[in-house]
Steps between C-alpha positions, in 0.01 A plus 500: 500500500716166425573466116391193325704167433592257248760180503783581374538220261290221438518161683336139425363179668447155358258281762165294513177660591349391778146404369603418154799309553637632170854614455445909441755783401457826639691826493531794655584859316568837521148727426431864494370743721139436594480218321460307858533102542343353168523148396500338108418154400757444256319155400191683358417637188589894492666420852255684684598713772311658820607717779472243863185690637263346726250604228612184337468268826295173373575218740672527838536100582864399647600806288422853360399438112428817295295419169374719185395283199736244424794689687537336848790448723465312850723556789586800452509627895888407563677698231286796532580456905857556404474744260290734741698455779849575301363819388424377124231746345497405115586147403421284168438130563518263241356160555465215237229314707173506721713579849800665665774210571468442861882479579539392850134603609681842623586817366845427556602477141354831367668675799851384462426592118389806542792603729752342267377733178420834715253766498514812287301783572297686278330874467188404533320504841390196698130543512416437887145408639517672828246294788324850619239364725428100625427259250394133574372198325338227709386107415271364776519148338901488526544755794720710249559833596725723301573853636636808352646772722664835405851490590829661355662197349355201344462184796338166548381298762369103427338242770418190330322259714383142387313171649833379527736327831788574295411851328263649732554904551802709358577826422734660300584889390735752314553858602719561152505338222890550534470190719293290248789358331676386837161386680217449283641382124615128615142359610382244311104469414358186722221253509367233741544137436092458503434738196760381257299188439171757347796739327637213320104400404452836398843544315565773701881391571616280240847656537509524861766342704678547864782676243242782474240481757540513893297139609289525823460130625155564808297177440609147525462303240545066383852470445360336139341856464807664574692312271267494208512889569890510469509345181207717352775791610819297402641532840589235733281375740584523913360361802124603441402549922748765494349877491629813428656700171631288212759756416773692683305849658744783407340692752233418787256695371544443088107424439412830660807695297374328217165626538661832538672463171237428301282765665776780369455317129135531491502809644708634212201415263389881619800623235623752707688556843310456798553713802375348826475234716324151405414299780319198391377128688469269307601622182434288178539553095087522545542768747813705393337539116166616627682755742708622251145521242392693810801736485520581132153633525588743812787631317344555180237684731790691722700612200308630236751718236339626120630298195867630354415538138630693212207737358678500154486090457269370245226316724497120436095512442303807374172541496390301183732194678263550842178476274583165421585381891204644661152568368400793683464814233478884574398630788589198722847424316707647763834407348669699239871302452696259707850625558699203644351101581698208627359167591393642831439893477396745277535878479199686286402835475125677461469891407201599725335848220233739581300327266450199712093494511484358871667872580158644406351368785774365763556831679424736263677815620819308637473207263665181595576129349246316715727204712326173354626644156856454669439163565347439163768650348728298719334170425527584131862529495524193695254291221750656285820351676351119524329502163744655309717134425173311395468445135119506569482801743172669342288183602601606856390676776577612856245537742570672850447225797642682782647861606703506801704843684381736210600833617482873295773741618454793238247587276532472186356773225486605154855562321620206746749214340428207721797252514393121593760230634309194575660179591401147557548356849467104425506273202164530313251195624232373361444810295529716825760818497591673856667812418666814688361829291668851571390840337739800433478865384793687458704241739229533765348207606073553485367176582553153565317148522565142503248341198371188473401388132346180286585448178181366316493378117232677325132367376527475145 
């Protein structure tokens, strides 16, 4: 297995964001092992900070924007492009505003960074999501297709196509990502001439320019148009009947290596190392985040290992604490202390005794925990992990919606400790909580199932 990697030393940028327009500051440091790629808004009270999962995808329009209360950063896709492709693992970026400077519209910048402080290697592991069996995300509307093969390396293939005379079909791919610096880092993000006018509308580009942006010129326009379009970009104007690219290409096929580029940055959003090979048509932010959704789920599902905890640690909540998150009293409170919690997982335990009264009846002679009392007990110490922050967490409730790929492996009888990791996979909606619930005994896994929840506040 390939070790983990950090930067050697930090690096910084100074730009404007593309959207925003607003000068921004943003640096690049060393982080620890398995900390992965995680970004801070310095500008924020408490400067908070959030690993870049697709978990936290919120918007996908002419960029990837990842969102969690007031913490959002926008264009994201380029620097974690580069930082994937270089062989970064565990990175801290610091921010002071809404957006990742754009830079030249490339990941140029971050690359000749990144090769200027070095890599140092760590003792941890990379953590690897190996492609085992075909998996594919389609979009009738777009014609997006994005395949996943099993292969020995990590490989992409792109074919962009668009209603276009100048930027019809291309294609574009990368065998190793030892090549990316050389062949894909340099190419520039693009637009057409025809949708700048609704960007600008929609302040969607207010620092957008032909310094940072690759201009596709495909539909004639008034050469009072074209001019009153210059100025809007502060560039001067040129003979209006001419078509073609406003900027210098730096190679024939940039759009399509572009689209490769950013593919690799979303991509990362998974937080791991991907081995296989991608081949995508008509890739797109929309596209790339809901593949990689698509893929955090199948490896959660694929590579299922028991909680690491220390058995001597004081649990952070007891039992009298989990009396005052959930209502449910003895014998339906199937939680007897929560061991470890973060802001997407928790880790709880449940002694399963002999005194249990369904035992009486479920199977008498070879008594057994009956496997809806998994899920309840899964459920609880999921209510548990998203009502645990809320001042007013006894007026709440969660209801089960939906159960989806429950499975029971083992059985599960009396003297059994039962060890729960449950873990959300999306930001919480509308008072709707998707979550990934595993069940251990002694390290072995016993069942399984993907829960669907409401949270409801309670009739007074």
């Amino acid at each position: 297995m390939m070790k983990q990697h950090t930067i050697k030393s930090g690096f910084a940028f100074d730009g404007k964001g593309l959207h925003t327009g607003c000068l921004l500051h943003a640096e690049f440091k060393p982080a620890a092992e398995n900390t992965g790629i995680r970004i801070c808004r310095t500008d924020l009270p408490d400067k908070p900070c959030y690993e870049a999962t697709a978990d936290y995808v919120s918007a996908t329009e002419r960029g990837t924007v990842l969102e969690k209360g007031e913490w959002k950063v926008s264009t994201v896709e380029h620097a974690l492009s580069a930082l994937y492709a270089m062989g970064v693992d565990n990175c801290l970026i610091e921010v002071d505003g809404p957006e990742i400077p754009i830079l030249d519209g490339s990941a140029k910048y971050y690359v000749d960074a990144i090769n200027r402080v070095g890599l140092e290697e760590q003792k941890a592991e990379q953590k690897v999501f190996v492609v085992r069996h075909k998996i594919e995300y389609k979009n009738e509307e777009t014609g997006t297709k994005i395949t996943l093969l099993p292969d020995d390396d990590y490989s992409l293939d792109v074919h962009i196509s668009f209603p276009s005379n100048v930027l019809h079909n291309q294609y574009a791919s990368i065998e190793n990502m030892s090549d990316y610096a050389a062949e894909i880092a340099s190419a520039r993000t693009f637009c057409f001439v025809r949708e700048i006018h609704s960007l600008l509308n929609h302040g969607l580009i207010k620092g957008g320019d032909l310094q940072n942006a690759l201009v596709i010129y495909d539909q004639e326009l008034s050469q009072e148009e074209f001019d009153r379009l210059a100025q809007q970009l502060g560039q001067p104007t040129q003979d209006a009947s001419k078509l073609g690219y406003l900027s210098t290409l730096y190679h024939d096929n940039e759009p399509a290596r572009h689209k490769l580029l950013d593919l690799i940055g979303d991509l990362s959003l998974i937080g791991c190392r991907i081995r296989g090979r991608v081949i995508a048509t008509r890739p797109g932010h929309g596209a790339n985040t809901q593949f990689c959704k698509q893929l955090r789920r199948e490896m959660r599902r694929t590579e299922i290992l028991p909680p690491v905890f220390n058995k001597d640690d004081k649990p952070i909540l007891e039992i009298a604490d989990i009396r005052h998150l959930l209502p449910h009293r003895y014998p339906m409170l199937f939680v007897d202390k929560v061991l470890q919690m973060t802001d997407n997982t928790i880790i709880a335990m449940k002694n399963f005794t002999t005194n249990e009264p369904f035992f009486q009846g479920h199977f008498p002679n070879e008594p057994i925990v009956p496997g809806v009392l998994l899920l309840e007990a899964m459920a609880q110490a999921g209510g548990i992990l998203v009502l645990h922050d809320k001042p007013d967490a006894s007026n709440y409730s969660t209801y089960f919606v939906k159960i989806n790929n429950a499975k029971f492996r083992q059985k599960v009888q009396p003297g059994d400790t039962l060890v729960f990791r449950m873990e959300l996979l999306e930001p919480i909606r509308r008072g709707i909580v998707v979550m990934q619930g595993y069940c251990f005994v002694d390290e072995r896994l016993v069942a399984e199932a993907e829960l669907t929840a409401q949270i409801v506040k309670n009739k007074k």
